[in-house]
C-alpha positions as CSV (number, residue, x, y, z in Angstrom):
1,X,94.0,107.7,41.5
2,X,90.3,108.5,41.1
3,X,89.8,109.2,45.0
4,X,88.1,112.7,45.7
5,X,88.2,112.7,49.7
6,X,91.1,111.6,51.4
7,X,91.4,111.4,55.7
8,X,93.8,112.0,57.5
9,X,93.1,111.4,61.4
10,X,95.9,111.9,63.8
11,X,95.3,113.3,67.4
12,X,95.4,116.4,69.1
13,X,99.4,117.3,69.3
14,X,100.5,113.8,66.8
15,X,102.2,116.5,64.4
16,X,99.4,116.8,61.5
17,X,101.0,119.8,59.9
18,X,104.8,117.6,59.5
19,X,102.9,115.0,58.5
20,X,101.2,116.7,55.3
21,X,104.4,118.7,54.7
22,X,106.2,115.4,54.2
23,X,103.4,113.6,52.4
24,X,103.0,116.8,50.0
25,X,106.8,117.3,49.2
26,X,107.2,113.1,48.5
27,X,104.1,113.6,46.3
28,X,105.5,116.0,44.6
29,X,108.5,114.7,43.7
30,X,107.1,111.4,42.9
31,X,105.2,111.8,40.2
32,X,104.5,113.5,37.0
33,X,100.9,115.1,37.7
34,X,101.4,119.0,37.8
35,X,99.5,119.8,41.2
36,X,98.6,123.0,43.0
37,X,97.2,123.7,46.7
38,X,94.5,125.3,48.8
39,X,94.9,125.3,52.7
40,X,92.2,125.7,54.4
41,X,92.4,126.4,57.8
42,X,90.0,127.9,60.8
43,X,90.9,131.2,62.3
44,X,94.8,132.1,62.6
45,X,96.2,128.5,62.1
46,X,96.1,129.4,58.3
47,X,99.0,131.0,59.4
48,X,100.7,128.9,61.4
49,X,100.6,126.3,59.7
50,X,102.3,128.6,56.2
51,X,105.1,129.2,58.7
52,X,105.6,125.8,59.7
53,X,105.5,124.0,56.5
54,X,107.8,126.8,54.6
55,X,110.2,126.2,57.6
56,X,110.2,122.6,57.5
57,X,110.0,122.6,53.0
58,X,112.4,125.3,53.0
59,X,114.8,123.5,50.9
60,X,112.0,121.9,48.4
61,X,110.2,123.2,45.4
62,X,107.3,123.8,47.7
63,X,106.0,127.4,47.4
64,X,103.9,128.2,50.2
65,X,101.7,131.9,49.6
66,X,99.1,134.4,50.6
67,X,96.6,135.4,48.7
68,X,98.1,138.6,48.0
69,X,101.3,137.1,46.9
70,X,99.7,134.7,44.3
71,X,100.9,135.7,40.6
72,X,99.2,135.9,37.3
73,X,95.8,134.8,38.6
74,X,97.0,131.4,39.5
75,X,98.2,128.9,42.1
76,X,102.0,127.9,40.7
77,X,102.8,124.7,40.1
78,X,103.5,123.2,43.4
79,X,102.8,125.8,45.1
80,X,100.7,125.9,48.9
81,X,97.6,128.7,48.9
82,X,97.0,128.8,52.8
83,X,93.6,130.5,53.2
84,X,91.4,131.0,56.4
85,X,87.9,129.4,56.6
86,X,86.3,132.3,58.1
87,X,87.4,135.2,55.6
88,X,86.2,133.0,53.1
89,X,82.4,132.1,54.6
90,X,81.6,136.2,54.4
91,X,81.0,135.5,50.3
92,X,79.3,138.7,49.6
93,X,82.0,140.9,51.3
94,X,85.6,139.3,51.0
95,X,87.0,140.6,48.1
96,X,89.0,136.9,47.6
97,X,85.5,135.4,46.7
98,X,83.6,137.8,45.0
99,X,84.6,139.3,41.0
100,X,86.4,142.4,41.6
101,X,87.7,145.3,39.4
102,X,91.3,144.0,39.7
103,X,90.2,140.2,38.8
104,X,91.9,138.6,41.3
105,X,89.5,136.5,43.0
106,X,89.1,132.7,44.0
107,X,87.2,131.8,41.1
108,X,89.3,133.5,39.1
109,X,92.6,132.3,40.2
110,X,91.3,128.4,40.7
111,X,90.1,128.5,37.1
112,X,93.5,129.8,35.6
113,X,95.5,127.2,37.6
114,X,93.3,124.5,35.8
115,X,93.9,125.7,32.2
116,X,97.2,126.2,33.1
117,X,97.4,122.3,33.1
118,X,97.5,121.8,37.2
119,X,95.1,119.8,39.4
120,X,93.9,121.5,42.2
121,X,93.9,119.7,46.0
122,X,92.4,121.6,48.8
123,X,93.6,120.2,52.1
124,X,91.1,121.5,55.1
125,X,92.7,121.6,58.3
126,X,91.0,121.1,61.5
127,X,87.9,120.1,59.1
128,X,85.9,118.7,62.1
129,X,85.1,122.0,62.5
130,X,83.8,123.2,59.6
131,X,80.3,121.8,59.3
132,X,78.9,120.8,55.8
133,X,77.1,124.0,55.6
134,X,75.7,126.0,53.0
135,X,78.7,128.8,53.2
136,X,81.7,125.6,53.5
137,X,79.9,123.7,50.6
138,X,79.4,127.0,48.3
139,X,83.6,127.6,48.9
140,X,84.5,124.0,48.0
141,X,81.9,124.2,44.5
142,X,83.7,127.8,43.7
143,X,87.3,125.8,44.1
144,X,85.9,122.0,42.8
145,X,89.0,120.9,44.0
146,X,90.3,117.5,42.1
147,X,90.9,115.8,45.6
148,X,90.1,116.9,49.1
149,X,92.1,115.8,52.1
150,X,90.9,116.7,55.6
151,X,93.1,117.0,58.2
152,X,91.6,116.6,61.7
153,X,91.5,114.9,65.5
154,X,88.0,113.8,65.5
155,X,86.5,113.5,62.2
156,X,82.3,114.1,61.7
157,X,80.0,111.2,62.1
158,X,78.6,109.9,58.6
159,X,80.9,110.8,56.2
160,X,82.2,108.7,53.8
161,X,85.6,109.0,52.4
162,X,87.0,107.3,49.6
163,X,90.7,106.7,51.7
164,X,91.2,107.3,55.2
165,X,94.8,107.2,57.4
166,X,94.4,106.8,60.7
167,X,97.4,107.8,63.3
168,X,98.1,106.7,67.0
């Protein structure tokens, strides 16, 4: 509804990862938007969290993917990119950021799932840890997601948020 960065603030342990995976499947099948989604997460929990949610949204029309299982040069229609931060900082050598002979690449795959009619959310988990940087803000141009929501214990000082859910 016009909001670009969404919060999400829930400590250490609270359950974060259930509490998107409910939040994404009741957005989904609440409304009429046709969405698409890039987790971001540090290190392995890009992972982790792909197995957790596909357990927990096993019986929704959640997809949850790889980036080697993505089709067709785009993110499907309600479907759940997990990514790791770190693979995607090393822009001049990861083969997901930079134009390739195959064409499958972020910039690629992001621009097909927008003219295939589909906003594009990136959720960044853990984003306390990934500073404002040159590499992080060069990633979130190349997706220009529609809305961010970051996910995270202790969020930065000084940043501004357009909504912001705060958990006990």
């Amino acid at each position: 509804r016009g909001q670009k960065r969404y919060l999400l603030e829930a400590p250490t342990g609270s359950g974060k990862t259930i509490i998107m995976s409910n939040f994404l499947e009741k957005w989904v099948d609440g409304t009429e938007q046709k969405l698409s989604f890039i987790w971001l997460a540090p290190r392995k929990l890009h992972t982790q969290s792909k197995e957790k949610i596909e357990e927990h949204l096993a019986d929704t029309q959640i997809i949850c993917s790889h980036f080697d299982q993505l089709n067709d040069n785009i993110i499907k229609e309600n479907e759940i990119y997990f990514e790791n931060w770190e693979s995607l900082h090393q822009l001049n050598n990861n083969l997901i950021i930079r134009e390739n002979e195959t064409g499958k690449f972020l910039e690629e795959i992001v621009q097909g799932t927008k003219d295939d009619g589909r906003k594009v959310v990136a959720i960044i988990d853990e984003s306390h840890r990934q500073t404002r940087g040159p590499q992080t803000t060069q990633v979130l141009n190349i997706i220009n997601p529609d809305l961010t929501i970051e996910v995270t214990a202790t969020p930065p000082a000084g940043v501004n948020y357009d909504k912001r859910t705060t958990v006990d």
